[in-house]
C-alpha positions in Angstrom: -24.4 -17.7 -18.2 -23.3 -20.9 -19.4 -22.3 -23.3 -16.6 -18.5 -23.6 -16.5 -17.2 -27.2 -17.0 -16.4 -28.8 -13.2 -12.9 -28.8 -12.3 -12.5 -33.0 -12.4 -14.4 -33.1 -16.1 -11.3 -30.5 -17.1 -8.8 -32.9 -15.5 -9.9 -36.0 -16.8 -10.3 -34.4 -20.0 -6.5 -33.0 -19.9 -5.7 -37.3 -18.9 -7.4 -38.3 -22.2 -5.3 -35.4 -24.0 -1.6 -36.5 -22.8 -2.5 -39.7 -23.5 -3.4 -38.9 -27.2 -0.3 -36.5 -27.5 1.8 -39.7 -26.7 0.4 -41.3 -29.5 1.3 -37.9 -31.6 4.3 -36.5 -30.2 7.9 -37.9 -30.5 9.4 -39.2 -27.8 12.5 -37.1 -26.0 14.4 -36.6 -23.1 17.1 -34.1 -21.5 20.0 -35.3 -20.0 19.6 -34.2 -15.5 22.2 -33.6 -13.1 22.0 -32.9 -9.4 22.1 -29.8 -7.5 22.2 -28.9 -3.9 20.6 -25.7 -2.7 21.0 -25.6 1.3 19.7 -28.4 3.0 17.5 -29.6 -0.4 18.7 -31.9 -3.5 17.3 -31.4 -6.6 17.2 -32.8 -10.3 17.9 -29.9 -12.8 17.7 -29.9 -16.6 20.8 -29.6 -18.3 20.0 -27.5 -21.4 21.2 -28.3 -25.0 21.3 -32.0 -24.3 17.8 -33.1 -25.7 17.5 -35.9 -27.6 14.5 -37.1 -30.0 13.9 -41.0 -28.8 11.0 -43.6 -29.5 7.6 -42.4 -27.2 5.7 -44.8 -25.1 1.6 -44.3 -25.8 -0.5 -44.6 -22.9 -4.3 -44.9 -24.0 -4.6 -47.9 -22.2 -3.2 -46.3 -18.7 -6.4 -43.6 -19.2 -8.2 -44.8 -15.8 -5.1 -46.1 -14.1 -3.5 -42.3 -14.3 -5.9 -41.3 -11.0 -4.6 -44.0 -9.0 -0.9 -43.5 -10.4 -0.9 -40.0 -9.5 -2.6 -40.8 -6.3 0.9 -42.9 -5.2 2.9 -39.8 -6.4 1.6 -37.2 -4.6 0.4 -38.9 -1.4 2.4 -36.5 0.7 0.5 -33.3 -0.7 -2.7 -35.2 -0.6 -2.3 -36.0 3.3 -1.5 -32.4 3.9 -4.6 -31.2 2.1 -6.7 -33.5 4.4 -4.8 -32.8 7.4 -4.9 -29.0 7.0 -9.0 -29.0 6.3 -9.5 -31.2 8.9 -7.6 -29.0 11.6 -9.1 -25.7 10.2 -12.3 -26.6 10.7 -11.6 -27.2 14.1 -10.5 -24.1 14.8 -13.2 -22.1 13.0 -15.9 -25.0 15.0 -14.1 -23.2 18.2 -15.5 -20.1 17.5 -12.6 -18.5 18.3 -12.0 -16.1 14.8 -15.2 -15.3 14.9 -15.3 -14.2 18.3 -12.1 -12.5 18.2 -13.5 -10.4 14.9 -16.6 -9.3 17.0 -14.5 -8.4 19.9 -12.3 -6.2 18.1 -14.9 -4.5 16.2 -16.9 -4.0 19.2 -13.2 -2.2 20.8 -13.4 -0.3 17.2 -16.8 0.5 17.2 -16.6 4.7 17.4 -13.0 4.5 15.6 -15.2 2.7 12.4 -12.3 4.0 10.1 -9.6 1.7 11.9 -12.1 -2.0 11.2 -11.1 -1.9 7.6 -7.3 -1.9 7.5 -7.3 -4.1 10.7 -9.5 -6.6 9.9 -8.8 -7.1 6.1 -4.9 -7.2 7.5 -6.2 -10.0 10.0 -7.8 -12.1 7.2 -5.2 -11.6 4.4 -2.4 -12.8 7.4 -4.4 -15.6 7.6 -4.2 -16.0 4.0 -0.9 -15.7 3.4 0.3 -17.9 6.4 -2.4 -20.9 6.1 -3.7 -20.4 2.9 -7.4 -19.3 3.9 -9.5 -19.7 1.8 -13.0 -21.5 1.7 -12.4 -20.7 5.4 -13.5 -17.0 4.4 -17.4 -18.1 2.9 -19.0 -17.8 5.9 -17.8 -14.2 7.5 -19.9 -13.1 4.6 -22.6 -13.7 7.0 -20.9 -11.3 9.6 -19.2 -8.9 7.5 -21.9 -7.6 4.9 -24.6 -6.9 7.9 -21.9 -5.2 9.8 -20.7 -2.9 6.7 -24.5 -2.2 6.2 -24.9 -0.9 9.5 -21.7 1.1 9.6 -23.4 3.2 6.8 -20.9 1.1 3.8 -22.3 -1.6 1.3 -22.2 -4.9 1.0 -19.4 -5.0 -1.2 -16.7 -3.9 1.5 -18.6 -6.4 3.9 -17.4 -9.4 1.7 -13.9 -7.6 0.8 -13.2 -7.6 4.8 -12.8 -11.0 4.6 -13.0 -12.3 0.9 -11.0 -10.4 -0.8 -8.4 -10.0 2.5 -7.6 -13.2 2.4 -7.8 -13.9 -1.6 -5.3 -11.3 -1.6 -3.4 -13.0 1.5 -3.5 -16.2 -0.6 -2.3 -14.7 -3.4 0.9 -13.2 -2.5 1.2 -15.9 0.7 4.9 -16.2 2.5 4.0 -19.7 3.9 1.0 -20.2 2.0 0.9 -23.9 2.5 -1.7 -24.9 -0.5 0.5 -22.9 -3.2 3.8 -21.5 -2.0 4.8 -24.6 0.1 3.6 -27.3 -2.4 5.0 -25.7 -5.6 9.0 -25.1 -3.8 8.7 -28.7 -2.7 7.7 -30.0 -6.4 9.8 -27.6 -7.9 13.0 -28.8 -6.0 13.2 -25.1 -3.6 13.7 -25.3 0.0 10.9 -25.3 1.6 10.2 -21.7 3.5 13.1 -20.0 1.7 12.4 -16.4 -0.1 10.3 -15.3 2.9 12.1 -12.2 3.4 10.8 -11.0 0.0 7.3 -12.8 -0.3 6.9 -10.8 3.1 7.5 -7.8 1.0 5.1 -8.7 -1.8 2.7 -9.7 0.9 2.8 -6.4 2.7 2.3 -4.1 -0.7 -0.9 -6.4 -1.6 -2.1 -6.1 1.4 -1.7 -2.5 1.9 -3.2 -1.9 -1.7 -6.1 -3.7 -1.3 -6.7 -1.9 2.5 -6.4 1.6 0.5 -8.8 0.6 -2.3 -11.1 -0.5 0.4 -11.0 2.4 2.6 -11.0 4.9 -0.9 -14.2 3.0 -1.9 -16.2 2.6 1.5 -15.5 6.4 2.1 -16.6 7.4 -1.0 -19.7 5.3 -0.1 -20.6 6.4 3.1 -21.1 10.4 1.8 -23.0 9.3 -1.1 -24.8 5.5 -1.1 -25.9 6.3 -4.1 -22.8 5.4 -6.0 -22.5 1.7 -5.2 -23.4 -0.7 -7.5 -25.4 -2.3 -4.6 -27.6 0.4 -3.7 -31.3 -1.0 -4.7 -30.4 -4.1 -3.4 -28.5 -3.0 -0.1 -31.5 -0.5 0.5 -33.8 -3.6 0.8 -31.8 -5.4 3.0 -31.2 -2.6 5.6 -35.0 -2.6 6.1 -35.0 -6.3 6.2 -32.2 -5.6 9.0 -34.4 -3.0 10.9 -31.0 -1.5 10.8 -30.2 -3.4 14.2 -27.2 -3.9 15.6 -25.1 -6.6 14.4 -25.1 -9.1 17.1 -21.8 -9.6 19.0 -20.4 -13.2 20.1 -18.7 -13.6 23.4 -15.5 -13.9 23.3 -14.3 -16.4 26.3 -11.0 -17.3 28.0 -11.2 -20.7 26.2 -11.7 -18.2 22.8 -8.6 -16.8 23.9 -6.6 -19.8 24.5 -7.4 -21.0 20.9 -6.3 -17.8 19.4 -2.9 -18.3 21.3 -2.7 -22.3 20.1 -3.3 -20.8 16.7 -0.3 -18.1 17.2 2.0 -20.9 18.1 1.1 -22.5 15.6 2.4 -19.8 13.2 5.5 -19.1 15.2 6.3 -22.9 14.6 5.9 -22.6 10.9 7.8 -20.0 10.7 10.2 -21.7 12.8 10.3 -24.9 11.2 10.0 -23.9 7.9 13.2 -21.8 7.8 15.3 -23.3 10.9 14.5 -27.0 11.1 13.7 -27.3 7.6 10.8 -29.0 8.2 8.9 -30.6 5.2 5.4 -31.9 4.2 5.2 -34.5 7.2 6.2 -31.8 9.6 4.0 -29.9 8.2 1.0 -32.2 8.4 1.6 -32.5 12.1 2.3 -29.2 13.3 -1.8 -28.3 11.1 -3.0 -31.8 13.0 -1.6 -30.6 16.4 -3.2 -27.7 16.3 -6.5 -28.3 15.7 -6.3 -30.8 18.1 -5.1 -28.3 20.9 -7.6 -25.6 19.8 -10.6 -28.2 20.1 -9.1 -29.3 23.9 -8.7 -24.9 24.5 -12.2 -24.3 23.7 -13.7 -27.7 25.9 -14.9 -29.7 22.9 -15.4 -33.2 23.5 -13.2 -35.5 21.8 -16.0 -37.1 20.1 -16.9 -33.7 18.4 -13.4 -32.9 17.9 -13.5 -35.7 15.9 -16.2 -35.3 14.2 -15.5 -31.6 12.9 -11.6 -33.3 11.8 -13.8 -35.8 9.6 -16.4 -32.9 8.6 -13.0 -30.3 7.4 -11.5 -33.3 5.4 -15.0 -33.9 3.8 -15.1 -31.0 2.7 -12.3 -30.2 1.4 -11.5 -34.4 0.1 -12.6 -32.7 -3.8 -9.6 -30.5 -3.7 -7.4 -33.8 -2.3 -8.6 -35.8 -5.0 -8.0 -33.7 -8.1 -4.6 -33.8 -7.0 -4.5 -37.2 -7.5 -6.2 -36.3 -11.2 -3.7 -33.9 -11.7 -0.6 -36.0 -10.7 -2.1 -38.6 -13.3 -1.7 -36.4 -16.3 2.1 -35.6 -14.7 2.6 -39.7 -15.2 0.8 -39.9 -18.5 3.5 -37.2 -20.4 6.3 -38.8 -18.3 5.6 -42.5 -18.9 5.1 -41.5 -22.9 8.4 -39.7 -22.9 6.7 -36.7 -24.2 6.9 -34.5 -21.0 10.5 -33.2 -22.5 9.1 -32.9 -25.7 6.8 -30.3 -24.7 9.1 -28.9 -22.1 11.4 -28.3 -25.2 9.0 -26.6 -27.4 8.5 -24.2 -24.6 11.9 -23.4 -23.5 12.3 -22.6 -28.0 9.7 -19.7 -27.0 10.7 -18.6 -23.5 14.8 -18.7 -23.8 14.5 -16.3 -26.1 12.4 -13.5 -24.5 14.8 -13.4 -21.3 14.5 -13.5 -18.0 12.2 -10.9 -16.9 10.0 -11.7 -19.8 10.2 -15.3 -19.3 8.8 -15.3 -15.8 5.8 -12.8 -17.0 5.2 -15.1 -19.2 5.0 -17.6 -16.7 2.7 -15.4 -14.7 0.6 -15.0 -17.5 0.3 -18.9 -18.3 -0.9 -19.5 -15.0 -3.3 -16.7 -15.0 -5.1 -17.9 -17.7 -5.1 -21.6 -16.7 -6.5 -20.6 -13.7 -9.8 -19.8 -15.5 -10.1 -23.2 -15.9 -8.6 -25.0 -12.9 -8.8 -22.4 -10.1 -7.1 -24.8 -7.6 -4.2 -23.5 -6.6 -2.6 -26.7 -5.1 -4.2 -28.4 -8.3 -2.1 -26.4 -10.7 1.3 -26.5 -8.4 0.8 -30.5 -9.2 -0.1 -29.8 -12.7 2.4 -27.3 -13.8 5.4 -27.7 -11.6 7.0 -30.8 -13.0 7.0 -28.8 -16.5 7.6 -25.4 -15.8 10.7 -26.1 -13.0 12.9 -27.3 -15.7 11.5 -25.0 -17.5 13.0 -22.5 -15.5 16.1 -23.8 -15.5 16.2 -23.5 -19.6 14.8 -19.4 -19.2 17.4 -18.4 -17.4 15.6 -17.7 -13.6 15.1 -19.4 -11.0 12.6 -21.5 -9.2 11.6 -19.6 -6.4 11.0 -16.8 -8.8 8.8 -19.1 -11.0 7.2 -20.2 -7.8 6.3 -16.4 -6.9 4.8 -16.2 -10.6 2.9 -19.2 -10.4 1.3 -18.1 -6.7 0.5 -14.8 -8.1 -0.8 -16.0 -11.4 -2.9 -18.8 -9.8 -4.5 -16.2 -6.6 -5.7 -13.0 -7.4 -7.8 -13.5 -10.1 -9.4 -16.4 -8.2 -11.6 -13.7 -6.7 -13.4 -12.9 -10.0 -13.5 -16.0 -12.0 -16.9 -17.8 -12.5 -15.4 -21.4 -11.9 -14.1 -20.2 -8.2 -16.3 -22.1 -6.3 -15.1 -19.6 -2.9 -16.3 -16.6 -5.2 -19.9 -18.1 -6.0 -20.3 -19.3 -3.0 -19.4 -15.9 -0.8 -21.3 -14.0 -3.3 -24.5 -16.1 -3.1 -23.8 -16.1 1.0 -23.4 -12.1 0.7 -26.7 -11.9 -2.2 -24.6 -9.9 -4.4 -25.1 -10.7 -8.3 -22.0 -11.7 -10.0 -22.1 -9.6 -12.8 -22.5 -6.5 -10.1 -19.6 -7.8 -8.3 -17.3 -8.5 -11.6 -18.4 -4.7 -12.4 -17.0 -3.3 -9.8 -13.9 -5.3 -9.2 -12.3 -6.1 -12.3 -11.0 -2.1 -12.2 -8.8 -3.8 -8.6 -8.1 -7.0 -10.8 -6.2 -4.9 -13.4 -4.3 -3.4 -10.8 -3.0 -6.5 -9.4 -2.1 -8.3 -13.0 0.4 -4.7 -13.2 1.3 -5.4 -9.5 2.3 -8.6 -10.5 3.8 -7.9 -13.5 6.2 -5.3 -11.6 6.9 -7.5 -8.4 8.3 -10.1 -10.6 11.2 -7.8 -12.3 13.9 -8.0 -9.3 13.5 -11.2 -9.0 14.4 -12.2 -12.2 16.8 -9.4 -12.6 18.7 -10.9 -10.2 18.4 -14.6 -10.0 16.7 -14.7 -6.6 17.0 -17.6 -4.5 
């Protein structure tokens, strides 16, 4: 397979682009106005007031864009540090980990109830924090436990994989897509939860049915999973042991309840104190804090695994900045109404339902080639939000199109690097695994598709 071109070449190439288009494209601009929703002030387009004036190129702002969009999204880019940095606290803790093993050891002769339980754990996790990479190394755990429980390695990796893709996916408080799109796209942070709950529940319980349809179907004949040779040789490399269980300790516990707080005060904040990015930043930073004194770290590791979670995740921080640099680029050339007018000629006239499908479908697509979800909030917000405006829906539903169109088919696209990376953790080939879950990724482009009609219909807020 030919190796897919890394996210930053794709960014940097899509800088050198805008900056070519604003030597091509007129100049234009729509007149804005003001609008309060709740607590939150935003700048909508007014629609039939654009105007054709002179555009502004920018070849020579090519290597400054990075540094540009740095300045303008320095809130989002904190947050992405912050967030990785306290994660990987928590999972250094041990405490997840610990608190899986415990409650499949509880579940051990009830093996029927560890799928729906534990995939509903991880996609929870998912939806409310936006886990993610987090999910790479339960592979390890998972696929030996699924072996031993008489499954395959396929529903080892979708008890945590695909749980939380799908978590991420149709997130309530998903703070990488859901809360960085509403706060570029003007929406009050935490609003729509009642319904994102909704979608969130329906993912999540059709992804625990295909599971459990599967794995059953599995475990009276092994013969039928695309893994068979492969997981036949691995449960004789496993002596078809027992998976070994981690203690789970009262510090393990403690974390586990630091983390629930946590969860209660996003909820909390998000929808009571109206609480933004900053607030945000802290409550993630607090809690990784708490959860490393819980489990007894020392503060010099505590440190350390803060510094080791932003490391790792500082690629994902950056290209934000990339991204914001192509959002400058169109606006400092004038062009970024230009092109938000050509698209409104298209989508104004399909209406609402169609218009945020078509959303969906845009970011689908673009997420083949920049499967970043905060990457694309950056990227596409500042154009589609007006865009909105001039299709007749709103921006929280465009925001629920745009996290659905940038999560679930994450979990089969070559460019994820969470997808190569689980499946090379779990040794499952990719074109085995794309074989037997692009039949689930149909399913949840019609999901999609369907969840996104009453919203439009109408005019959710």
């Amino acid at each position: 397979m030919k190796k897919a071109p890394d996210v930053f070449v794709i960014a940097f190439a899509l800088i050198v682009l805008a900056a070519l288009a604003t030597w091509l494209l007129p100049g234009g601009s729509y007149q804005r106005q003001q609008e309060k929703v709740g607590d939150t002030v935003r700048e909508m387009v007014v629609p039939g007031t654009f105007q054709v004036e002179p555009n502004q190129p920018q070849i020579g702002k090519i290597f400054l864009a990075p540094i540009l969009g740095f300045a303008r999204m320095v809130n989002i880019i904190a947050l992405i540090f912050l967030v990785g940095g306290a994660f990987n606290i928590l999972n250094d803790t041990g405490a997840i980990a610990a608190g899986i093993h415990q409650l499949v050891k509880a579940l051990r002769h009830r093996t029927y109830l560890i799928i729906p339980i534990v995939m509903t754990v991880f996609s929870f996790l998912g939806g409310a924090y936006g886990m993610c990479e987090e999910a790479i190394p339960f592979a390890l755990i998972f696929v030996p436990l699924a072996l031993a429980l008489g499954y395959d390695s396929l529903v080892g990796i979708c008890l945590s994989f695909v749980a939380a893709g799908v978590g991420f996916a149709a997130g309530f408080l998903n703070p990488f897509t859901v809360q960085i799109s509403q706060g570029i796209a003007g929406v009050p942070l935490g609003s729509g939860i009642g319904y994102r709950l909704i979608v969130w529940t329906a993912a999540t319980a059709l992804a625990v049915a295909w599971v459990m349809v599967y794995a059953a179907r599995i475990k009276a004949d092994p013969t039928r999973s695309p893994m068979y040779d492969l997981d036949q040789a691995r449960r004789v490399e496993l002596g078809k042991a027992e998976v070994t269980q981690a203690t789970f300790t009262w510090r393990h516990g403690l974390c586990l309840l630091v983390l629930l707080a946590a969860v209660i005060g996003l909820i909390i904040g998000s929808t009571v104190w109206k609480w933004y990015m900053v607030e945000f930043a802290g409550l993630f930073l607090g809690m990784g804090v708490l959860a490393g004194i819980a489990a007894g770290m020392h503060p010099n590791t505590i440190a350390k695994s803060f510094v080791t979670g932003a490391k790792d995740i500082a690629s994902a921080a950056l290209i934000v900045a990339f991204a914001g640099g192509i959002i400058v680029i169109l606006e400092n050339g004038h062009i970024l109404d230009t092109i938000l007018f050509g698209l409104a000629s298209v989508t104004s006239r399909v209406g609402g339902v169609l218009a945020a499908q078509t959303m969906y479908l845009l970011q689908f697509i673009l997420n083949f080639f920049i499967p970043s979800g905060s990457t694309k909030a950056v990227l596409t917000m500042p154009l589609l939000a007006p865009l909105a405006d001039l299709s007749g829906i709103t921006r929280q539903t465009l925001v629920l199109a745009y996290q659905l169109g940038s999560g679930f088919s994450s979990m089969i696209i070559p460019t994820s690097g969470v997808t190569v990376g689980t499946l090379a953790l779990a040794k499952i080939p990719y074109e085995r695994w794309v074989r037997w879950h692009w039949p689930l990724q149909a399913v949840f482009v019609l999901f999609s598709l369907a969840v996104l009609v009453w919203p439009a219909l109408t005019r959710w807020n």
